[in-house]
N, C-alpha and C positions, 0 to 999 in steps of 0.2 A: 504494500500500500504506500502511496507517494501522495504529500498533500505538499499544497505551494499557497502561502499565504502572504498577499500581500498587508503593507502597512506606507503611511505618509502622506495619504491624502488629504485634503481641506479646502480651506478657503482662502484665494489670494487675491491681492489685487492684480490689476493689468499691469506688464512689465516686472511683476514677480516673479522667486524663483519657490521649486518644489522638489524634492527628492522621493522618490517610491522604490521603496525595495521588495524585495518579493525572494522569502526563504523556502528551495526546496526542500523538503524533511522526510524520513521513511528508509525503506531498503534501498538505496540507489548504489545500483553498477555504475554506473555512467552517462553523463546529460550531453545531446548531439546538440541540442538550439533551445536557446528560452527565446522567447520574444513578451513586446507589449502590444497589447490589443486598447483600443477603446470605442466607447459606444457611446454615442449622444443618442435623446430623446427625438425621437422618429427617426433615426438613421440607421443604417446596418453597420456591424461591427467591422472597424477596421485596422491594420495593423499600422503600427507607427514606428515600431522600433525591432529588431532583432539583432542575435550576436549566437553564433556559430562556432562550437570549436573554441567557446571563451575569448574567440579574436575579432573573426570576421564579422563585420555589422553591416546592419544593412538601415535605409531611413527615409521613412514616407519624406515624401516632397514638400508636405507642408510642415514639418520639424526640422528638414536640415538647418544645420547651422543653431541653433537653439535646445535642442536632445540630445545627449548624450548617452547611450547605450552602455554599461561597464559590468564585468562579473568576477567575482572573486570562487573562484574555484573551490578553494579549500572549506568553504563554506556554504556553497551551495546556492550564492545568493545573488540573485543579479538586480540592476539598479538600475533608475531612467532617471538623470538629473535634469529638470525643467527650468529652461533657464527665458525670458525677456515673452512671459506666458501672455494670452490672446484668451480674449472673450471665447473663441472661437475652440481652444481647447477645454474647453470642457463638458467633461464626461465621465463616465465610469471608466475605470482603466485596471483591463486584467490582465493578470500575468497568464504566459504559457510556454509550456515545458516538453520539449521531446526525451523521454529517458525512458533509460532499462531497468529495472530491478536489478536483484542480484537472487533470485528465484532462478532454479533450473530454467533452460528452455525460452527464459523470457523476451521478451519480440519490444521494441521500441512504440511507446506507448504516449499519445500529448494528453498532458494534464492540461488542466485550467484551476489557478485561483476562485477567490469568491467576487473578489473586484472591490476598488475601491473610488472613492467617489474623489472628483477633481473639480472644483467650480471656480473660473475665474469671475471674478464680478468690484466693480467698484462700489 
């Protein structure tokens, strides 16, 4: 069993900054990709941020330059620092996880967080 829980969401002003981290816990063999997802009110979920391999990242078009993707391995725990934040970010924001147990047999598996809430507002 693998649970990914994020925390650091709230409320900021426009042109603020926010950190969200997101701890994966349980049997883990080994994690291929976390990424950040998020969801506004009537839209469909979409991703913002990913890091592959603890290195490689990847970043919606409308965060470059402003997101920051980072993961600390030895912990399990990957990071989205929000930096010069927009009315326009905000939304619930999940984490999610490609990993394997350490169960025989076990096949690469995406978790999801529970999500955490992001509102920018003056």
């Amino acid at each position: 069993q693998v649970q990914l829980v994020e925390s650091g969401g709230g409320l900021v002003q426009p042109g603020g900054s926010l950190r969200l981290s997101c701890a994966a816990s349980g049997s883990i063999s080994s994690i291929r990709n976390m990424a950040w997802y998020r969801q506004a009110p009537g839209k469909q979920r979409e991703l913002v941020a990913s890091i592959m391999s603890g290195v490689a990242t990847n970043y919606a078009d409308s965060v470059k330059g402003r997101f920051t993707i980072s993961m600390d391995n030895a912990r399990n725990t990957v990071y989205l620092q929000m930096n010069s934040l927009e009315v326009e970010d905000t939304a619930v924001y999940y984490c999610n996880g490609v990993i394997r147990t350490r169960l025989v047999g076990s096949i690469w598996t995406t978790y999801w967080g529970q999500g955490t809430q992001v509102t920018v507002s003056s």
